[in-house]
C-alpha positions as CSV (number, residue, x, y, z in Angstrom):
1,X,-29.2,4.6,-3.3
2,X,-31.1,7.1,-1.7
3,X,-34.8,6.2,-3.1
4,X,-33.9,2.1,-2.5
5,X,-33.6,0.2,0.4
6,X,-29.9,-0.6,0.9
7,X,-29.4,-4.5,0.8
8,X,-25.7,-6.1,2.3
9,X,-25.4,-9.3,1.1
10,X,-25.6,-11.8,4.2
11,X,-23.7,-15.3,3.9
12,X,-23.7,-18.3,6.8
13,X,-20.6,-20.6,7.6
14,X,-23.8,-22.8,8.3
15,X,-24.5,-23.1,4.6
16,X,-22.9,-25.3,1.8
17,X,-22.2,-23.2,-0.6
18,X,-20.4,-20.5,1.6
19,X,-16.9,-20.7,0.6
20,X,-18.0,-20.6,-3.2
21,X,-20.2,-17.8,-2.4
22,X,-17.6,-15.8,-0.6
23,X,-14.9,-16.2,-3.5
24,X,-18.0,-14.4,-5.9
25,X,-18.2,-11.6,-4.0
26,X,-14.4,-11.0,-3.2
27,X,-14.2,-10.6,-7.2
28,X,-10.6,-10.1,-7.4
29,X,-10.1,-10.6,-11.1
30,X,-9.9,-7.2,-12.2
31,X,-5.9,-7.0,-12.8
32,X,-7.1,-9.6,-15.9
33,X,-8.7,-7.3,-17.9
34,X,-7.2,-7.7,-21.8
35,X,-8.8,-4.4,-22.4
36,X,-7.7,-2.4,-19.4
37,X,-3.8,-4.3,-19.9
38,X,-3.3,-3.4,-23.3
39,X,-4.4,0.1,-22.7
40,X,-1.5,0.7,-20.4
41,X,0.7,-1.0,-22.4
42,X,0.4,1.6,-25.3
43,X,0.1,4.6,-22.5
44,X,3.6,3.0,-21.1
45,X,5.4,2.7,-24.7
46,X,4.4,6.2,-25.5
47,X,5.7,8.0,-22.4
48,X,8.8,5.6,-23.1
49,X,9.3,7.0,-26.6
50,X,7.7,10.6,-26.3
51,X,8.9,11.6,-22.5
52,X,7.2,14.7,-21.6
53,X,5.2,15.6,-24.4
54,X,3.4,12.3,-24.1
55,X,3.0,13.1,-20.2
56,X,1.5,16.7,-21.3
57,X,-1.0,14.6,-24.0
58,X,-2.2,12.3,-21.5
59,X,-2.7,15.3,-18.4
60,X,-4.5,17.2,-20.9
61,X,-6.6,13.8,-22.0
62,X,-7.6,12.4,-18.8
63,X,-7.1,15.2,-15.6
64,X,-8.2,18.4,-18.0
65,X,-5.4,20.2,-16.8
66,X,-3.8,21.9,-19.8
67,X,0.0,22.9,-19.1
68,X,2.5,24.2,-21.8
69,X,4.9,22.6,-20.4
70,X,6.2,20.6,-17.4
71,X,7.3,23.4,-15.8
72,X,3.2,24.2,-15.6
73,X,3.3,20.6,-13.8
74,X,6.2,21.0,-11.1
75,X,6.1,21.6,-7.8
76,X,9.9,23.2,-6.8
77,X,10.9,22.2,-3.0
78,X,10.2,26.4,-2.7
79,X,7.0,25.9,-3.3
80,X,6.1,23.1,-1.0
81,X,8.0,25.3,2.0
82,X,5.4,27.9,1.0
83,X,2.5,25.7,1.0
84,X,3.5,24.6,4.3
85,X,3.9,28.2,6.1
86,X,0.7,29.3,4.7
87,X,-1.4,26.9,5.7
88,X,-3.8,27.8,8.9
89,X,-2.2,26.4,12.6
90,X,-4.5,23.9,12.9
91,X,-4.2,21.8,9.5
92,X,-0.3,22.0,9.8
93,X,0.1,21.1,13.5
94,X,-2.0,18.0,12.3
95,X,0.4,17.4,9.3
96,X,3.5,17.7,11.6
97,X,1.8,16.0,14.3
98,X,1.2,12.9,11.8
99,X,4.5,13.2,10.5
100,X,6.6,12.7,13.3
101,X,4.3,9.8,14.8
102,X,5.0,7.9,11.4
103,X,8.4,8.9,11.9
104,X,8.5,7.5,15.3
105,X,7.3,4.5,14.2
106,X,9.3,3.5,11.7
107,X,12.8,4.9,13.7
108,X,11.9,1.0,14.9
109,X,12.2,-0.6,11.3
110,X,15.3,0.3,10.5
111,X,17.7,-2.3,10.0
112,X,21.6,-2.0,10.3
113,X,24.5,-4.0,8.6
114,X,25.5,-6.9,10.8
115,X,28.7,-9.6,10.2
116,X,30.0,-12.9,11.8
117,X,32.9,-14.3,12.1
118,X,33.8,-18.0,11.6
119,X,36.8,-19.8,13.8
120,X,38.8,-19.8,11.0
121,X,38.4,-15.7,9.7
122,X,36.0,-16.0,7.8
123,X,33.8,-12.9,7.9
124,X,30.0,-13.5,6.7
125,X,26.9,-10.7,6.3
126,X,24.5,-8.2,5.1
127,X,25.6,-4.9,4.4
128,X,22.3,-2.9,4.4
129,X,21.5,0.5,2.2
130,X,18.9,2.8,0.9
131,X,17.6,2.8,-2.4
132,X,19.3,5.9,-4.1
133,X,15.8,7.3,-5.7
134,X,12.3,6.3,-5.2
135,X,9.2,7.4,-6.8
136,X,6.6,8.1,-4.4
137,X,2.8,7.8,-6.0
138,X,0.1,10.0,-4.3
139,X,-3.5,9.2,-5.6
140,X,-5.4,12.3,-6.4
141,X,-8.4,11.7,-8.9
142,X,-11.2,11.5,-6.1
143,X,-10.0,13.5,-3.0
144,X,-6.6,14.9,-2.0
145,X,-4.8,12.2,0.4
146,X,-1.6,14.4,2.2
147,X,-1.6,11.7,4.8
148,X,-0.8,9.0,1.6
149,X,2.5,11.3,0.7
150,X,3.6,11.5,4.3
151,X,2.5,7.4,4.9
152,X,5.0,6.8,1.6
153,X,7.5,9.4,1.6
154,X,8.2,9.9,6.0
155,X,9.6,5.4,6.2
156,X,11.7,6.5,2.7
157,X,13.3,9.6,4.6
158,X,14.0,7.4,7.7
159,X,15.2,4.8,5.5
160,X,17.7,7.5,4.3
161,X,16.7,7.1,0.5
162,X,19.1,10.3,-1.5
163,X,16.5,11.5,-3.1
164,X,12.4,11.6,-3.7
165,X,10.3,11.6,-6.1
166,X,6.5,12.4,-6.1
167,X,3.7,12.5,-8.7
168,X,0.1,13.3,-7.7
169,X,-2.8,14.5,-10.0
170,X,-3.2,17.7,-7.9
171,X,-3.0,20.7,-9.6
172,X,-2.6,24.1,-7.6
173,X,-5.3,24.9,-5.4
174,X,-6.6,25.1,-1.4
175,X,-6.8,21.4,-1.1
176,X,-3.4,20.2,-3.0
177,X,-1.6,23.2,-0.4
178,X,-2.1,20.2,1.8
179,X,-0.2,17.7,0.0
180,X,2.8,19.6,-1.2
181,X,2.9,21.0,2.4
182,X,3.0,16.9,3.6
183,X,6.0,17.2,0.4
184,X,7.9,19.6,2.4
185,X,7.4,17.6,5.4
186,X,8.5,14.6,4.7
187,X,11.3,15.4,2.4
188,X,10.1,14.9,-0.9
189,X,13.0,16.8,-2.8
190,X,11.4,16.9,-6.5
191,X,7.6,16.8,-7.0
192,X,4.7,17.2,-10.2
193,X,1.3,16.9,-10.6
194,X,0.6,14.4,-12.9
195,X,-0.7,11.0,-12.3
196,X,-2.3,7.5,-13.9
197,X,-0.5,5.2,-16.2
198,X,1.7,7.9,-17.8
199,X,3.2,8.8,-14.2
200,X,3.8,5.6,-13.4
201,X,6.0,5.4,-16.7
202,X,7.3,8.6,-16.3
203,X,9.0,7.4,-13.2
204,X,9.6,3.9,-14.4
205,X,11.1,5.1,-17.9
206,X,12.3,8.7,-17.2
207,X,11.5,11.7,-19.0
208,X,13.3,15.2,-20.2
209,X,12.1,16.3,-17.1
210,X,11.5,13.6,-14.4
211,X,13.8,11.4,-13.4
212,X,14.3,7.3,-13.6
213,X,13.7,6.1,-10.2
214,X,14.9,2.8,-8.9
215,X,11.5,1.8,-6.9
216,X,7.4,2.7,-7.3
217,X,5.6,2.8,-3.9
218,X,2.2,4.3,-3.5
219,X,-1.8,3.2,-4.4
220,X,-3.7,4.8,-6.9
221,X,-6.6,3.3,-9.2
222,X,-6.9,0.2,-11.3
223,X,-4.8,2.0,-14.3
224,X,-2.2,3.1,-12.4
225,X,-1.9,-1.0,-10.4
226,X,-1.9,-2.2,-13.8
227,X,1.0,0.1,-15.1
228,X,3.0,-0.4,-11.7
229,X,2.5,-4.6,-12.6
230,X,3.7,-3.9,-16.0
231,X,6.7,-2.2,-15.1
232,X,8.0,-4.3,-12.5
233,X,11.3,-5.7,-13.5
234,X,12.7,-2.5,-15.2
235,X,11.9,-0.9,-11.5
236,X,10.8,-2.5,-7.9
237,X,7.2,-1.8,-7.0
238,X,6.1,-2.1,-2.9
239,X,3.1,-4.2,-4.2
240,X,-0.3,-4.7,-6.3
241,X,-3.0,-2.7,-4.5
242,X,-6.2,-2.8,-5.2
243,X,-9.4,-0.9,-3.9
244,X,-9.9,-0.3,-0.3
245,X,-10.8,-3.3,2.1
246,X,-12.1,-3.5,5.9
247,X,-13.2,-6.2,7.7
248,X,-14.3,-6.1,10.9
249,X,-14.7,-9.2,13.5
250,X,-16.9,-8.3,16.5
251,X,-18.6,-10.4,19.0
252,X,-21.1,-8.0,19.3
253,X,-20.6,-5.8,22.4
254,X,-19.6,-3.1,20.8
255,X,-21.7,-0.1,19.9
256,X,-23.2,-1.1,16.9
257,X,-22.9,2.8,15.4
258,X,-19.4,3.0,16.0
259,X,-19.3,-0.3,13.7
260,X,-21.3,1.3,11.0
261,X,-19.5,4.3,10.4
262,X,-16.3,2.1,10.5
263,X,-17.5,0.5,7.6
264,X,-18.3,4.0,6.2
265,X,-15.0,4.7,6.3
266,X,-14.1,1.8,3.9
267,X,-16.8,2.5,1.7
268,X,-16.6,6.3,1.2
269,X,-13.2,5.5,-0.9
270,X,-15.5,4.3,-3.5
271,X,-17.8,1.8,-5.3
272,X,-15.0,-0.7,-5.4
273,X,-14.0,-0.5,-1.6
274,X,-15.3,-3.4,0.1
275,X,-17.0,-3.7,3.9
276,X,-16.9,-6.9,5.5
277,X,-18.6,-7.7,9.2
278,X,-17.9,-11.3,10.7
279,X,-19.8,-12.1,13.8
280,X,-20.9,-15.2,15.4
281,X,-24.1,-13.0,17.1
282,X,-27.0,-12.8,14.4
283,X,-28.8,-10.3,16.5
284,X,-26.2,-7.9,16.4
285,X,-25.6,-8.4,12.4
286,X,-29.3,-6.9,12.9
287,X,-28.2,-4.1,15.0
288,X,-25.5,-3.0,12.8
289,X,-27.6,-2.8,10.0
290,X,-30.2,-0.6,11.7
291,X,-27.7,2.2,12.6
292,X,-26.4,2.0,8.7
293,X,-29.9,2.5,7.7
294,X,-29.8,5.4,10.3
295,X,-26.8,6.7,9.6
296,X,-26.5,6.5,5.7
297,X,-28.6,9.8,5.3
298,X,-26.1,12.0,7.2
299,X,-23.0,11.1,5.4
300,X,-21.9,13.7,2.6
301,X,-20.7,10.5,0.4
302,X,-24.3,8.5,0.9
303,X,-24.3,7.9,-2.3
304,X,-20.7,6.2,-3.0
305,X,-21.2,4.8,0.8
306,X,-24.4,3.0,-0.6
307,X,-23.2,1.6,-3.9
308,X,-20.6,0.5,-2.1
309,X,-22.3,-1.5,0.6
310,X,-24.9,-3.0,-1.9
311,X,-22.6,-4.3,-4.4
312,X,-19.6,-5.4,-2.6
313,X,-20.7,-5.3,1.3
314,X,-20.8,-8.5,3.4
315,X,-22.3,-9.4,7.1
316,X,-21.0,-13.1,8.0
317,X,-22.5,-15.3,10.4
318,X,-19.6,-18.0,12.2
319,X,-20.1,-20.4,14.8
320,X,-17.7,-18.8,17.0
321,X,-14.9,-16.3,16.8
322,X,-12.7,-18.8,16.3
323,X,-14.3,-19.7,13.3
324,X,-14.6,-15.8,12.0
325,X,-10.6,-15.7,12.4
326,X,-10.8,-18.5,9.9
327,X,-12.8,-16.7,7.4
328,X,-10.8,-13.6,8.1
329,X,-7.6,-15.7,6.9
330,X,-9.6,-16.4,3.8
331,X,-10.0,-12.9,3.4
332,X,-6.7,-11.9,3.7
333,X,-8.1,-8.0,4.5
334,X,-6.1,-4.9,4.1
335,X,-7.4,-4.0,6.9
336,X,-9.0,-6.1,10.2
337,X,-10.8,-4.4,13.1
338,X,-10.8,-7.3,16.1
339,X,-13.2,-5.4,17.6
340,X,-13.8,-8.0,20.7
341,X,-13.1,-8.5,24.5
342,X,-9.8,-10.6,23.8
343,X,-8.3,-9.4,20.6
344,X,-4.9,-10.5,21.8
345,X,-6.1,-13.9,21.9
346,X,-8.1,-13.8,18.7
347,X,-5.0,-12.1,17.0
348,X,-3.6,-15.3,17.7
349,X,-5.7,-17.0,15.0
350,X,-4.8,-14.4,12.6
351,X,-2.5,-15.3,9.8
352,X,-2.8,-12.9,6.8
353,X,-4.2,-9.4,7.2
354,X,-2.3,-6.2,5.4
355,X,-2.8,-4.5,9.2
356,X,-4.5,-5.2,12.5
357,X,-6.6,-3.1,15.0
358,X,-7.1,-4.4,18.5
359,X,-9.8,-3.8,20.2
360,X,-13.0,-1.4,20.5
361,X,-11.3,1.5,20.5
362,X,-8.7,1.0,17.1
363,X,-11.4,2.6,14.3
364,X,-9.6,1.6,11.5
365,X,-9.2,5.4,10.2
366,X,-6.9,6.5,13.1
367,X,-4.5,4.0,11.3
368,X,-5.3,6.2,7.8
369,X,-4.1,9.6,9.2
370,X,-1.3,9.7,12.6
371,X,-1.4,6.4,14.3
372,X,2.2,5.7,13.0
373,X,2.3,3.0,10.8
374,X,2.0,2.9,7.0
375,X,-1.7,2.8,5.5
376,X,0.1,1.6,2.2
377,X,-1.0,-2.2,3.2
378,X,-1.8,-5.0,0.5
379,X,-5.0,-5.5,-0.8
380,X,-7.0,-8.0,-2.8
381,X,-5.9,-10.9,-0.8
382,X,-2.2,-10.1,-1.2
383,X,-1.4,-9.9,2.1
384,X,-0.8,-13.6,1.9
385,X,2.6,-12.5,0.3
386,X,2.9,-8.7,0.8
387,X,3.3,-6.9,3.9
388,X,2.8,-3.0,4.8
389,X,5.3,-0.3,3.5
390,X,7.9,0.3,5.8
391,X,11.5,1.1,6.1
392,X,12.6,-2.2,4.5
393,X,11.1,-1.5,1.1
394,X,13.4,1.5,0.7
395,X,15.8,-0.4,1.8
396,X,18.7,-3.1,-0.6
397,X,20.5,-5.7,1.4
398,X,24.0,-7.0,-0.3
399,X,25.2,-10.3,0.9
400,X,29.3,-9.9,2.2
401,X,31.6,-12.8,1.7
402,X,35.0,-12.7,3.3
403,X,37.0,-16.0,3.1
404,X,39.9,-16.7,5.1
405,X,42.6,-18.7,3.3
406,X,41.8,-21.5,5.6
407,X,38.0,-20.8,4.9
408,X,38.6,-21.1,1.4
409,X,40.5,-23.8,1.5
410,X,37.4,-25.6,3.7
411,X,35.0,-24.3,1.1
412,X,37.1,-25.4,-1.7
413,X,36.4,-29.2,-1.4
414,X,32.1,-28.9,-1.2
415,X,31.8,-26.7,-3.7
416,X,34.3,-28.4,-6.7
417,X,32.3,-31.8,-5.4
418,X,28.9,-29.7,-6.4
419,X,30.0,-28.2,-9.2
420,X,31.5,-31.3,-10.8
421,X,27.8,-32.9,-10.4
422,X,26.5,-29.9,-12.3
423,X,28.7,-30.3,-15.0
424,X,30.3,-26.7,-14.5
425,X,34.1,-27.3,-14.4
426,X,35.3,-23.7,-14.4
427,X,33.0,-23.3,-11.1
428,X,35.2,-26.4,-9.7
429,X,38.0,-25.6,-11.4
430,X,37.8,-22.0,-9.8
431,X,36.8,-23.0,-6.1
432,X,39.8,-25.5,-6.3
433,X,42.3,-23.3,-7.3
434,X,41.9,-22.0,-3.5
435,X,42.3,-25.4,-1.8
């Protein structure tokens, strides 16, 4: 990217063919992939079959990490106490500082038990409980992420899940210190350094040496969405996530630089990550541009940065702001910067977005590290259906039934009427009995 000019694709509300033209460059089909699928598939049914040595096969085939054994790829909770007390005062005030913001925030998700009672005894509710083991994904292949383990891991501690489980392709060294010290931290009790398809079926299936967990949380690359998609069913997964998505809505008063390197931020991730600018001022879509040009050359990760903007970047041009909240919704971001005078009101017109930032000052990376809540957020226009990791997804709700005699009786007489319509006479037969 570095001997090219850098080119953002540009699309106008204005024209006829922008919705059609928008969809191409969203490109969300990836999950499809016959190829990719079935190579999960036989990564899955071997870790089912093999356990650990089939974990060991594929570490030693895809991260070159060679281990003898699994004990070569665990992390004891001793060993994450250590990282944490060795590492230098200013990295692990950070960490704790992070870690109890995110712990702050999600105190507020929690949800209790609750009951009524009806006028004739009858008690109704929701009795509400943690999951009993989770498995907690930590991506690792491109950069270490300790923020990810302490954005999965701290709403599963508050949520009061018994015990957690974390895999991440970080073998020993300065940089994974980091993320078994955010292990210690946010009470990760069993931990190893594996990761792709065969940790997501490690945890999905069990092994000799890691544990069957009841839920999969956690982002990681397209093999490791694809195995979490395949396993759903014989365990809960938080969602589908793609790669890394910003979009940014500004009405072009803000400085144009701090816009730039906020789509940096997006883009850095990698190729895939996608960097999207709506604004209804042309000039300023100008202005932007000209500080990336600027910029690009100082950023350690030009060249990712680059790719990224020239295949999958997009400046939009709306009528209004209005309009740009529309186009947003079509989006449905991971991530949306409303970086304008009003983004109260212009949050208004927001439907679907994984996470929102309000206002000049809410660079979408403060949200990444110690803001407080969960960067896990759907991607790929899933945040039409999914919402961001929190408290709830480690949590199970079981419905209470508690019929008075009258109650039962009163109950008795609807649901022997339905039943009979359904043909089910034991079900009428059984709700009579009570009348």
């Amino acid at each position: 990217m570095s001997q090219e000019k850098l080119q953002i694709t540009r699309l106008d509300t204005r024209d006829a063919d922008f919705d059609s033209a928008l969809r191409g460059m969203l490109n969300r089909a990836i999950l499809g992939n016959p190829e990719l699928n079935r190579t999960v598939e036989g990564i899955l049914a071997d870790v089912r079959q093999r356990g650990d040595a089939a974990v060991l096969d594929y570490t030693r085939r895809f991260d070159r990490f060679d281990a003898d054994s699994m004990a070569g790829l665990t992390v004891s909770r001793e060993q994450m106490e250590i990282s944490l007390q060795r590492l230098p005062a200013v990295q692990a005030n950070a960490l704790k500082e992070a870690a109890a913001r995110i712990r702050v925030y999600h105190e507020k998700q929690k949800q209790g038990s609750w009951q009524y009672q009806e006028a004739d005894g009858s008690i109704y509710g929701q009795k509400v409980m943690p999951l009993d083991r989770v498995g907690i994904y930590v991506p690792g292949g491109k950069a270490n992420y300790p923020s990810s383990m302490l954005m999965n891991a701290v709403p599963a501690q508050v949520a009061g899940v018994k015990e957690i489980v974390a895999v991440v392709p970080t073998p020993w060294s300065e940089a994974g210190d980091l993320v078994f010290a955010a292990a210690a931290l946010a009470g990760v009790q069993k931990l190893f350094t594996i990761g792709g398809a065969q940790a997501i079926g490690a945890l999905a299936y069990g092994t000799q040496s890691i544990p069957k967990v009841d839920k999969i949380t956690g982002p990681g690359n397209i093999y490791v969405t694809i195995a979490k998609k395949q396993v759903f069913g014989e365990v809960g997964i938080d969602m589908i996530a793609g790669p890394s998505e910003l979009t940014i809505i500004c009405d072009g008063a803000t400085d144009p630089d701090w816009i730039a390197m906020d789509l940096f931020s997006q883009a850095e991730h990698d190729e895939q990550a996608q960097s999207i600018l709506i604004s209804d001022n042309s000039e300023f879509l100008n202005q932007v541009m000209a500080s990336i040009e600027r910029l690009l050359p100082t950023m350690t990760r030009r060249e990712i940065i680059g790719k990224s903007l020239q295949n999958r970047g997009i400046f939009i041009l709306t009528r209004s702001l209005e309009e740009a909240a529309e186009v947003s919704d079509k989006i449905a971001p991971e991530h949306l910067e409303l970086s304008v005078a009003d983004p109260q009101a212009l949050a208004a017109h927001i439907t679907h977005a994984g996470a929102l930032f309000m206002g000049r000052y809410s660079a979408e990376a403060l949200g990444d590290y110690c803001a407080g809540p969960s960067h896990v957020l759907p991607t790929s226009g899933t945040a039409r259906f999914f919402s961001a990791l929190g408290v709830y997804d480690f949590q199970k709700r079981s419905s209470i039934i508690q019929c008075s005699a009258q109650g039962a009786s009163t109950l008795a007489g609807i649901a022997s009427e339905l039943a009979t319509n359904e043909f089910l006479q034991a079900h009428a037969e059984s709700a009579a009995y009570r009348k």
